[in-house]
C-alpha positions as CSV (number, residue, x, y, z in Angstrom):
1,X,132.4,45.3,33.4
2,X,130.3,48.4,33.3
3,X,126.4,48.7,32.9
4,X,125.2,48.6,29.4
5,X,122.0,49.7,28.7
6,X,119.7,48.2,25.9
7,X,120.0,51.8,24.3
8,X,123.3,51.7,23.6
9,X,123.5,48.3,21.6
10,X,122.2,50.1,17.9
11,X,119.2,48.1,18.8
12,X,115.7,48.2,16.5
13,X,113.1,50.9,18.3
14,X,110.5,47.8,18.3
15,X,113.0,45.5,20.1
16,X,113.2,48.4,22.8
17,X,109.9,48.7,23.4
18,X,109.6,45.4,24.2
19,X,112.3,45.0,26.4
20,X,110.9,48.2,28.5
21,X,107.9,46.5,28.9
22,X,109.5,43.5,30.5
23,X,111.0,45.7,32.6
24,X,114.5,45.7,31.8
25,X,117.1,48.6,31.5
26,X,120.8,47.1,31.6
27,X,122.1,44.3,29.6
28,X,123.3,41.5,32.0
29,X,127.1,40.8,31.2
30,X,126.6,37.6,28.2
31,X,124.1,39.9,26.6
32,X,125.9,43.6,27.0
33,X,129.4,41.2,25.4
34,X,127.5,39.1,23.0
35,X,124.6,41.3,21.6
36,X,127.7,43.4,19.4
37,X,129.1,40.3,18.3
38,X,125.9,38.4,16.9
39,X,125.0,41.4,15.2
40,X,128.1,41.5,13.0
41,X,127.1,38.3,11.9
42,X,130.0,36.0,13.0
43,X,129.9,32.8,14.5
44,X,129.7,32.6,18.4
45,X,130.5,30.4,21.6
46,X,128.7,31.9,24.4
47,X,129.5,30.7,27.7
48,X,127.1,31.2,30.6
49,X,125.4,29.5,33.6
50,X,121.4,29.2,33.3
51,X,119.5,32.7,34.6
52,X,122.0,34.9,33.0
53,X,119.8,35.9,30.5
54,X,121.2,34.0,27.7
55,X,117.3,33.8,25.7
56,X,117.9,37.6,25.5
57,X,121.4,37.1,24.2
58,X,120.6,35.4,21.1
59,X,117.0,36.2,20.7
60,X,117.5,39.9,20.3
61,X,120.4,39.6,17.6
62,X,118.4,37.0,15.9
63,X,114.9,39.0,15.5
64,X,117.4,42.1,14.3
65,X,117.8,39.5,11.2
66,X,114.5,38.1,11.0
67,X,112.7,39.3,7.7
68,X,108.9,39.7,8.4
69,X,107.8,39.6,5.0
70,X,109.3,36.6,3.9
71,X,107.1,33.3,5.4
72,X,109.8,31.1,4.9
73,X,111.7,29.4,7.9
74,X,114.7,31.5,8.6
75,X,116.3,30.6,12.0
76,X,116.0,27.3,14.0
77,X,117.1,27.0,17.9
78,X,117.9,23.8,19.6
79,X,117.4,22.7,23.3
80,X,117.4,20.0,25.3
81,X,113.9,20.3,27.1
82,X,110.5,20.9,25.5
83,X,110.2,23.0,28.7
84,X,113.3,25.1,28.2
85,X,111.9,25.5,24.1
86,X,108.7,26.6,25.7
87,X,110.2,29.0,27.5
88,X,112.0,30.3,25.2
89,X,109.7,31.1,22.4
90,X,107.4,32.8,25.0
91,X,110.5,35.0,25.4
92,X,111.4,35.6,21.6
93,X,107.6,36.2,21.0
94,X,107.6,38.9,24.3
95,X,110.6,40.4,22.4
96,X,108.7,40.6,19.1
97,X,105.7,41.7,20.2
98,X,105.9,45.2,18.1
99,X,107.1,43.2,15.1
100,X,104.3,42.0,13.2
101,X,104.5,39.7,11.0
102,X,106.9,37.3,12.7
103,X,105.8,34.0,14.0
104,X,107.9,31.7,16.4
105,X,106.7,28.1,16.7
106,X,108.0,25.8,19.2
107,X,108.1,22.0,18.5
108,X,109.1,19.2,21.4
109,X,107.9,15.9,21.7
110,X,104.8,14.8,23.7
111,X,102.9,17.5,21.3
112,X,100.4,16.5,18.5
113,X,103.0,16.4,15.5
114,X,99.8,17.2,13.3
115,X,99.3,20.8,14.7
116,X,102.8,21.4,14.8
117,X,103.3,20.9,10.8
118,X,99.9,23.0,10.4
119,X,101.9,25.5,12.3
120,X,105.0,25.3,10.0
121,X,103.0,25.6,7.2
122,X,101.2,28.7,8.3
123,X,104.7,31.0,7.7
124,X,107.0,30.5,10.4
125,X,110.3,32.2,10.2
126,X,111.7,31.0,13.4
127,X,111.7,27.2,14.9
128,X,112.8,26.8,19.1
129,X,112.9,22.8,19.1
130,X,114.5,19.3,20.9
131,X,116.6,17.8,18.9
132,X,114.8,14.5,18.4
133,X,111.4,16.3,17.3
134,X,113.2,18.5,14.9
135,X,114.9,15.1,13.5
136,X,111.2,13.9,13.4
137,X,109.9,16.5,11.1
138,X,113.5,16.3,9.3
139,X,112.2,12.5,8.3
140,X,108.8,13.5,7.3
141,X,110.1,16.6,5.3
142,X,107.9,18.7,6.5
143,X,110.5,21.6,7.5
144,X,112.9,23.0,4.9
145,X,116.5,24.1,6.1
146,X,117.0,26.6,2.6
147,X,116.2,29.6,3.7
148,X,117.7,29.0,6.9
149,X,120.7,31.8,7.7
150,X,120.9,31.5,11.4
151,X,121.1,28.2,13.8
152,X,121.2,28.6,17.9
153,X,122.4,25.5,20.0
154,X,121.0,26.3,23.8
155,X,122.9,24.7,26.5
156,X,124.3,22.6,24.1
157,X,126.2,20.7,27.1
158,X,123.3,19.8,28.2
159,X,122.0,18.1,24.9
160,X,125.2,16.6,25.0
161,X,124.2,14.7,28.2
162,X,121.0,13.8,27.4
163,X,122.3,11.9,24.2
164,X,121.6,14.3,21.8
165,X,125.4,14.5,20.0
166,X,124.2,12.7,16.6
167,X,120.9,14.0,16.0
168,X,122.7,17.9,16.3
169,X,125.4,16.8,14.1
170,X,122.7,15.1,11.5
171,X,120.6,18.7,12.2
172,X,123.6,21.0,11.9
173,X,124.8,19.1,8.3
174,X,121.8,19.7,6.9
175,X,121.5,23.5,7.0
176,X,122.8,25.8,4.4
177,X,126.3,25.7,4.7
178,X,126.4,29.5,4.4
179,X,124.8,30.5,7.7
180,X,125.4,32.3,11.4
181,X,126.1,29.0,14.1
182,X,125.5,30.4,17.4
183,X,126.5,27.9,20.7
184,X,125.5,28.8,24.3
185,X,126.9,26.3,27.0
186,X,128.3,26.5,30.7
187,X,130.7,24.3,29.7
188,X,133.0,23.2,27.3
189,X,133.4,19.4,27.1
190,X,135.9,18.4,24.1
191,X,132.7,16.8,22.2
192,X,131.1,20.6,22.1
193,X,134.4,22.2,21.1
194,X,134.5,19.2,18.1
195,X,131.3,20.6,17.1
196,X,132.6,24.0,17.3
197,X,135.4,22.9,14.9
198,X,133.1,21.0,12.1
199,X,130.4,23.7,12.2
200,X,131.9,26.9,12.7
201,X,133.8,29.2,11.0
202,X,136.3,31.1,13.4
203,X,134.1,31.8,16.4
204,X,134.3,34.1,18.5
205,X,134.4,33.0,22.2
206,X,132.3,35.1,25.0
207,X,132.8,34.1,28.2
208,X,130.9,35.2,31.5
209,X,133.8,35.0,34.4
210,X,133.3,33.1,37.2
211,X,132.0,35.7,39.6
212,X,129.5,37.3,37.0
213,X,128.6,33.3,37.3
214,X,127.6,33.0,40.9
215,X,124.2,34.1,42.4
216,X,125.9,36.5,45.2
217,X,122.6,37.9,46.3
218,X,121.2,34.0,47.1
219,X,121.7,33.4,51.2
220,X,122.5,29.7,51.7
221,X,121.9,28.1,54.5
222,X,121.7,24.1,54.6
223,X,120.6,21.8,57.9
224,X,121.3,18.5,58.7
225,X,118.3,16.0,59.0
226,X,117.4,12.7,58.8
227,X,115.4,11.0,56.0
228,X,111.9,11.3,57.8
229,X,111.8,14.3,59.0
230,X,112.7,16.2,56.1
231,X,109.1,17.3,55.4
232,X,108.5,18.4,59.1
233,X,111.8,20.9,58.7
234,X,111.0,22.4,55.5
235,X,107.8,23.0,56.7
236,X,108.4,24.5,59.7
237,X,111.3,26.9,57.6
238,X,108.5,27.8,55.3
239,X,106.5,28.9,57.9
240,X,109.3,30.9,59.3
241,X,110.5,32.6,56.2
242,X,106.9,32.6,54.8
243,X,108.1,33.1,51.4
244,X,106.0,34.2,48.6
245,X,107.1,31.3,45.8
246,X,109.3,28.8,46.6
247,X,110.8,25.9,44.2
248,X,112.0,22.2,45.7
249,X,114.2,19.9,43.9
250,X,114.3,16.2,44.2
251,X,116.4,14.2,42.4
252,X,113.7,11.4,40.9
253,X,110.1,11.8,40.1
254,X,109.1,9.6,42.7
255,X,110.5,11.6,45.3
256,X,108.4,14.4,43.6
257,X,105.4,13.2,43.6
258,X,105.6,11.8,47.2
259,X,106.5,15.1,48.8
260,X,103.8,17.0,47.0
261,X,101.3,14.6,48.3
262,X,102.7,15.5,52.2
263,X,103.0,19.5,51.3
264,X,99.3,19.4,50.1
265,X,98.3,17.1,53.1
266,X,99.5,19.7,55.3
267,X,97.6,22.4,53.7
268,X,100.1,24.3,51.0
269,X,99.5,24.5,47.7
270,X,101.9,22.8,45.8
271,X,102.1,20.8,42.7
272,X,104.9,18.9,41.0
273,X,106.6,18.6,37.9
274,X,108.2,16.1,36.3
275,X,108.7,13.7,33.4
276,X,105.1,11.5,33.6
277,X,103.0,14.3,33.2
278,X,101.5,15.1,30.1
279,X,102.1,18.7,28.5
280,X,98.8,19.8,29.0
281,X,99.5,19.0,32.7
282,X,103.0,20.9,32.6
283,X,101.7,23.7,31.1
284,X,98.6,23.7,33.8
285,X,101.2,23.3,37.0
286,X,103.4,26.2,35.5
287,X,100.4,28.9,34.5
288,X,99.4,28.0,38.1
289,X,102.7,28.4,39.8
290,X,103.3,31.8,37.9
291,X,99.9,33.5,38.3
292,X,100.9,32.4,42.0
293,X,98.2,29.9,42.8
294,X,100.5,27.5,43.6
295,X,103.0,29.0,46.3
296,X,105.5,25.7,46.0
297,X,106.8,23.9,42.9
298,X,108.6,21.0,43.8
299,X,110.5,19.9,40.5
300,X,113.3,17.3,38.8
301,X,116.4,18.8,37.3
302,X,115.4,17.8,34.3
303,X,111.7,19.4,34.4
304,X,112.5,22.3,36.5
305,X,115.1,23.7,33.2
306,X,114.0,26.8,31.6
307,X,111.6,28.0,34.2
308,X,112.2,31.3,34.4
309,X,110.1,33.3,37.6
310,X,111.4,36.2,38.7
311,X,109.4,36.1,42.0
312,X,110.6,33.0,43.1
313,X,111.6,34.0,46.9
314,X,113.2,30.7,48.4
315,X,114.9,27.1,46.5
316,X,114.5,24.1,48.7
317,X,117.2,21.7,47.9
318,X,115.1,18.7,49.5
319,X,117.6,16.8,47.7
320,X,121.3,17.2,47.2
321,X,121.9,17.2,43.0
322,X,124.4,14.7,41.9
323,X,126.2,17.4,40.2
324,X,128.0,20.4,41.3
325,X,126.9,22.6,38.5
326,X,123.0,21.8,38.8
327,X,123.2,23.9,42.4
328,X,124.3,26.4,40.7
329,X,121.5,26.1,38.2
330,X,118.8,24.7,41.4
331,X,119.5,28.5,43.3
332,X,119.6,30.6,40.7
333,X,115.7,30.2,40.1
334,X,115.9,32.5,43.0
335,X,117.4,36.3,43.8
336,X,116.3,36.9,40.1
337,X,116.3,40.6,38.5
338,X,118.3,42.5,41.0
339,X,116.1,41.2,44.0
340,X,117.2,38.9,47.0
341,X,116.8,35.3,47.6
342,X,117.4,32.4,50.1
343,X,118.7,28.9,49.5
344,X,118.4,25.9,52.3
345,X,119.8,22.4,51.5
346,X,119.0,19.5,53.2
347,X,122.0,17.2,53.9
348,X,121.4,13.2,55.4
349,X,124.7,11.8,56.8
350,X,127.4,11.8,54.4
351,X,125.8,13.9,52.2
352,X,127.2,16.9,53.7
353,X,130.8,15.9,52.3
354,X,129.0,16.5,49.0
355,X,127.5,19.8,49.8
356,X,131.4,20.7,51.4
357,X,133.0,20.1,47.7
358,X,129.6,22.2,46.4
359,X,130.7,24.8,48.5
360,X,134.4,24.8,46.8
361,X,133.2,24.5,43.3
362,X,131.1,27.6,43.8
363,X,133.5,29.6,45.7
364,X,130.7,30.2,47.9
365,X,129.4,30.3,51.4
366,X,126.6,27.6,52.7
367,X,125.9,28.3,56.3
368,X,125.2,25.8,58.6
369,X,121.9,26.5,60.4
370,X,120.0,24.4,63.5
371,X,116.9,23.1,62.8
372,X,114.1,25.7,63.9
373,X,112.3,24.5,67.2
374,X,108.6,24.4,67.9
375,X,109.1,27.3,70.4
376,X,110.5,29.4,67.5
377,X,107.4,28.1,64.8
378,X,104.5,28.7,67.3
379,X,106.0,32.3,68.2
380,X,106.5,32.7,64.4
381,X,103.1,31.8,64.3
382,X,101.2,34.0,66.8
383,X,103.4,37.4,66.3
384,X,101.9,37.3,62.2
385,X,98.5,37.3,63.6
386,X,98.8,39.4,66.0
387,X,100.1,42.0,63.8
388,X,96.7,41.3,61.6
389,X,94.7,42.1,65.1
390,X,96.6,45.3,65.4
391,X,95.4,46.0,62.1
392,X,91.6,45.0,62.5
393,X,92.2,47.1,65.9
394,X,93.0,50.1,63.8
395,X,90.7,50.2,61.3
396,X,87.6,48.6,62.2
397,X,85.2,49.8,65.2
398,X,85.3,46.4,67.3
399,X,82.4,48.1,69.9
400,X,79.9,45.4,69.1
401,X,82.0,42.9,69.4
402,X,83.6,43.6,72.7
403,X,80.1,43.6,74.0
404,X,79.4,40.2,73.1
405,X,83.2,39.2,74.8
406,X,82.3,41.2,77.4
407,X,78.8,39.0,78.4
408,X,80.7,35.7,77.8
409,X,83.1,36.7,80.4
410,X,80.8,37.2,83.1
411,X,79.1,34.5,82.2
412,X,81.5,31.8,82.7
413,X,84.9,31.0,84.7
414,X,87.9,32.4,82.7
415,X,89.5,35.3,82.0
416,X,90.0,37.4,79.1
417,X,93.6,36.3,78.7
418,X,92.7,32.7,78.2
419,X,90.1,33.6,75.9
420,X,92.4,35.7,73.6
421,X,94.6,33.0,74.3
422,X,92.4,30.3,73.3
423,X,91.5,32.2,70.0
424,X,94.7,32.8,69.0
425,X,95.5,29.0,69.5
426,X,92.6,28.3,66.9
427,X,93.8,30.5,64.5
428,X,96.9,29.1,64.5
429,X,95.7,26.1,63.5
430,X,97.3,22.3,64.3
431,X,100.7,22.4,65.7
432,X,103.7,20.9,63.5
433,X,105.1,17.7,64.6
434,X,107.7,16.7,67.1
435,X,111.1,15.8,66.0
436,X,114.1,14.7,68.2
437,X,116.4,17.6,66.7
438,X,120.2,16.3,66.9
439,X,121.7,18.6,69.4
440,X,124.9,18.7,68.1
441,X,125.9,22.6,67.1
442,X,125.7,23.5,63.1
443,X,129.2,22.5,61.4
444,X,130.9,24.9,59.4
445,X,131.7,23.0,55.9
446,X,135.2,24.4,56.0
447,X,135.5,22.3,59.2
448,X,134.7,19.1,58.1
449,X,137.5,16.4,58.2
450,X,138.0,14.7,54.7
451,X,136.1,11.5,53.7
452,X,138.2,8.9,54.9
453,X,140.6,10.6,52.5
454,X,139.2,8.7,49.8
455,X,138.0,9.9,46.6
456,X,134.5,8.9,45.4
457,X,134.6,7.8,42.3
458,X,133.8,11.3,40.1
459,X,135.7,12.3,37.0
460,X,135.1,14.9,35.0
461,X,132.0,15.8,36.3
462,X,130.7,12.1,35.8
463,X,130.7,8.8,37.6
464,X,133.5,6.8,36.2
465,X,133.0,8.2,32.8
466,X,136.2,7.5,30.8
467,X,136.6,10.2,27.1
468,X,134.9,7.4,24.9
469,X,131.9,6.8,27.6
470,X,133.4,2.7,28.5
471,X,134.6,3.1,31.4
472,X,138.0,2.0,33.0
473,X,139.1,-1.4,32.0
474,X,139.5,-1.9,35.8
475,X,135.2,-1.7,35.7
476,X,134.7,-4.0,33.6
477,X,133.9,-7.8,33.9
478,X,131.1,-10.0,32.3
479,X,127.6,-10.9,33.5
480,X,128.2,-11.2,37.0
481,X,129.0,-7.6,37.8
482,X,127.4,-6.4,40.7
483,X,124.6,-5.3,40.7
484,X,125.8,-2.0,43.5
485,X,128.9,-0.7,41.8
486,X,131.8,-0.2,44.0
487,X,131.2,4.2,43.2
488,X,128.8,5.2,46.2
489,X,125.7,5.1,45.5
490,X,125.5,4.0,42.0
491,X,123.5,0.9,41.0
492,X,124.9,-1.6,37.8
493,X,122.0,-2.1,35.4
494,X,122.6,-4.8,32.8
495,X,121.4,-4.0,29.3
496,X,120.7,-7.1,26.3
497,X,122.2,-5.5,23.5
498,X,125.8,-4.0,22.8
499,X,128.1,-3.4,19.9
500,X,126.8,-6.4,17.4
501,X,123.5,-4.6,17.4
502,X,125.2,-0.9,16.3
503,X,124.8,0.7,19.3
504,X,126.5,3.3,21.0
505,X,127.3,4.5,24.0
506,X,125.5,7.7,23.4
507,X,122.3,6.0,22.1
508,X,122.2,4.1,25.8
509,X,122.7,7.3,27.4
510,X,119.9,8.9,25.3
511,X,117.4,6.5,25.8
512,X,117.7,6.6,29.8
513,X,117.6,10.2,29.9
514,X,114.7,10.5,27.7
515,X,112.8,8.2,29.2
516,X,113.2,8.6,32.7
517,X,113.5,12.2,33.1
518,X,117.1,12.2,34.8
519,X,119.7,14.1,33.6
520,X,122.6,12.3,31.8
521,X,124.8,13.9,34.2
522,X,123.4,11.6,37.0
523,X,124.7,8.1,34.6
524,X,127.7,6.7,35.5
525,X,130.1,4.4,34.0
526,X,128.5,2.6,30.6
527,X,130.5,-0.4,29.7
528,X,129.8,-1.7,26.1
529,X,130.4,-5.2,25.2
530,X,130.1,-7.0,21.6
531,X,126.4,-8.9,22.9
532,X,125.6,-7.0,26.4
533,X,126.2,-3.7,27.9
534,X,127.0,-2.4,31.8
535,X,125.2,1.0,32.9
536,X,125.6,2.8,36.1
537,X,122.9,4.7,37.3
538,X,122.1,6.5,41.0
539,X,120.8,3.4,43.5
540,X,117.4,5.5,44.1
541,X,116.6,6.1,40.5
542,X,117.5,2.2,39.6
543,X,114.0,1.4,40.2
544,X,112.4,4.1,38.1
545,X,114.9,3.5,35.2
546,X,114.2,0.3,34.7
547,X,110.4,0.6,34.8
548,X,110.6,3.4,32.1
549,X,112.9,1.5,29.7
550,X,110.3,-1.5,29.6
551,X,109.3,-1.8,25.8
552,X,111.7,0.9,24.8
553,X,113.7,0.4,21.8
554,X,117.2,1.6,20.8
555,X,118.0,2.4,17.0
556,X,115.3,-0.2,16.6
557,X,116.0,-2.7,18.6
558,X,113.9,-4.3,21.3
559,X,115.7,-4.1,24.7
560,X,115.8,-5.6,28.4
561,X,117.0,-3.7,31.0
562,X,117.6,-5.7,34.7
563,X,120.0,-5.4,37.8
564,X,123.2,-6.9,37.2
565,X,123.3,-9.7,39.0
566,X,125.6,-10.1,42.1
567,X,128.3,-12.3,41.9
């Protein structure tokens, strides 16, 4: 479609200013098709992959509506992260920032609830909130839904995964029933489209297209490793490409935290995000990473939604995601506001089958790259400083210091080669390590033969997910299941309550996510019984899930969480 530019959307003169001041000129494609829409007060299903400017989309229309004089809470927006809600009230509030008088309050859990109802007390008009806290201060009646004419569901797939299906229904029935419903989502699962249908009146669907989807000015490159020396290889890329920012994505918080501890070891500033950490800590690590004090930001699914840098220069996919579409989301964080970025995957043995049908979903190209060599790092190395001797050559008078060289020379037995030699060698600092690099050439993706011509268990996006979350009859068995599922790399955790107890499928799926950080995207198979229920989770988060769901409870109820045992 053609440019549009902010101008030409009828937009308030205070909305404009702000958006000049973040920098912006054109609307990107959802906003330039949804902005109209929104505006004309209609029910909406806006479809869109993460970094497409979707905050903007809604935001904009919404603060159009807003009425600054009246204190009373007028629009509330759900999403699934308290990062993403953080985000996205900084961005509303950037957008208001000529609009006096309108206050935007985020709520998520892991906040002081006490501060937060002081806040909604103090005249806010517009709520960005999870789910679960806004059910929270639903229960303690502390927000009021009357004055409400405009509700925003933000990657409401995503909620969707995480568990959050009941509490948005429970949210979305108690709102006025005369009221604007806006959806965003990158897909369209039938549960989203049965929202669509209870709580919206003849929406109008806006859809990105698939190419407008991709992230064409991203360069992908991806390198086959082993396990161990993954560190050594990104760190010999990253001092290669020397990029400015970078981001790296693991797939459990373990995995985090262990390759921040080797980065900073090393000497780079990095810090991790995940989970565990507190908000005061995520809001540290992400003031740090923006103002650039920390140059890498390695970061779960999960954690890493709704960051939003436009500087970010290079994505490390240390990990390969256990969904197509979070690589999509993982390199968009980079080639951000028209400039360029670079995207290198890691691949470990079969893995790069995965990475092959990633290539195919995102009608993209991943380039197969050899491992840089020590050769290649240590020349890297000593032509950036000598470039920054050129430069003190040039611009400083180096006459008293030649002297001094020029004495030591004559003193003792070695050249002035070897000395500039030897200096250069400091500067450099310690070499990387050594790695046996396989010496087979790069494959091509599109080469690759097929898996053993076997497919590997996914369906619909999901491991063994059947439509009502149980699993295929096939799956199921009692106690004994195994404790590996048959799916690759999926582990079977046994679970003490089931049906008897009220629960459902979705509350299971909840509580994992939640606790654990993963993303319910990454939960397999969850086979409910009448006493007992079956969950499949990824082998190398098995560990982590069942230490996080010690003394958790579900709709009340006190659980246990073990390995299935093997039969």
């Amino acid at each position: 479609m053609e440019s549009v530019k902010f101008e030409e959307l009828q937009l308030d003169d205070r909305i404009l200013r702000a958006v000049a001041d973040m920098g912006f000129e054109e609307a990107s494609p959802i906003q330039a098709k949804s902005i109209p829409v929104q505006m004309e007060g209609v029910d909406m299903i806006g479809q869109a992959q993460t970094g497409t400017g979707k905050t903007a989309a809604f935001g904009i229309p919404l603060l159009q509506k807003i009425d600054p004089k009246n204190k009373k809470l007028q629009a509330v927006a759900l999403c699934p992260t308290r990062e993403l809600a953080i985000q996205v009230a900084e961005e509303i509030r950037s957008l208001a920032k000529y609009m006096h008088g309108i206050k935007v309050l985020p709520i998520y859990g892991g906040q002081d609830i006490v501060r937060q109802i002081k806040g909604l007390k103090d005249g806010t008009q517009i709520i960005i909130g999870t789910p679960g806290r806004v059910m929270d201060h639903m229960r303690r009646k502390t927000v009021k839904f009357d004055q409400v004419h405009t509700v925003i569901m933000d990657e409401a797939d995503e909620m969707l995964n995480m568990g959050f299906l009941e509490d948005m229904e429970t949210i979305l029935s108690q709102l006025p029933t005369e009221r604007q419903t806006i959806m965003f989502s990158a897909t369209m699962p039938p549960e989203i489209q049965k929202i669509a249908e209870s709580f919206q009146k003849d929406p109008q669907v806006i859809r990105v297209v698939k190419k407008e989807l991709t992230v064409p000015k991203v360069t992908q490159y991806y390198y086959e490793v082993k396990p161990r020396t993954k560190v050594e290889v990104m760190c010999r890329l990253l001092d290669l490409y020397a990029p400015k920012l970078s981001v790296a994505f693991c797939n459990t918080k373990k995995q985090v935290d262990e390759l921040v501890d080797e980065l900073q070891g090393r000497g780079y500033f990095a810090e991790g995000l995940h989970g565990d950490l507190k908000q005061i800590q995520r809001d540290r690590v992400m003031n740090s990473f923006r103002n650039g004090r920390t140059e890498i930001l390695v970061a779960t699914d999960v954690a890493a939604r709704g960051i939003d840098v436009d500087d970010v220069e290079a994505v490390f996919n240390y990990d390969i995601p256990q969904d197509d579409e979070y690589y999509v989301h993982r390199i968009g964080r980079t080639g951000r506001a028209g400039r360029t970025g670079i995207a290198f995957s890691f691949v470990v043995g079969r893995e790069v089958y995965k990475l092959r049908d990633i290539q195919r979903y995102c009608k993209t190209k991943i380039i197969p790259q050899a491992v840089p060599s020590l050769d290649d790092i240590t020349e890297i190395k000593a032509e950036k400083i000598l470039e920054q001797a050129g430069c003190v050559m040039n611009e400083m008078d180096l006459s008293p210091v030649v002297h001094i060289l020029e004495k030591k020379l004559l003193e003792e037995d070695y050249t002035s080669l070897e000395l500039a030699a030897a200096l250069l060698r400091m500067h450099m600092g310690e070499s990387n390590e050594d790695i046996i690099i396989d010496s087979r050439p790069a494959r091509s993706l599109d080469d690759l033969d097929s898996w053993g011509g076997k497919e590997r268990g996914r369906r619909d996006g999901r491991y063994g997910r059947g439509r009502d979350g149980r699993g295929d009859r096939s799956q199921r068995g009692g106690r004994g299941g195994r404790g590996r599922s048959q799916d690759n790399g999926m582990a079977r955790l046994f679970l003490n309550v089931g049906r008897d107890q009220n629960i459902k499928p979705g509350d299971v799926l909840g509580a994992i996510a939640g606790e654990s950080g993963i993303s319910g995207r990454m939960i397999g198979s969850i086979d409910m019984y009448d006493k007992y229920t079956f969950v499949e989770v990824p082998e190398d988060c098995a560990g982590e899930v069942l230490e996080c769901m010690k003394r958790v409870k579900i709709r009340g109820k006190n659980v246990r969480m073990e390995l299935a045992n093997e039969k």
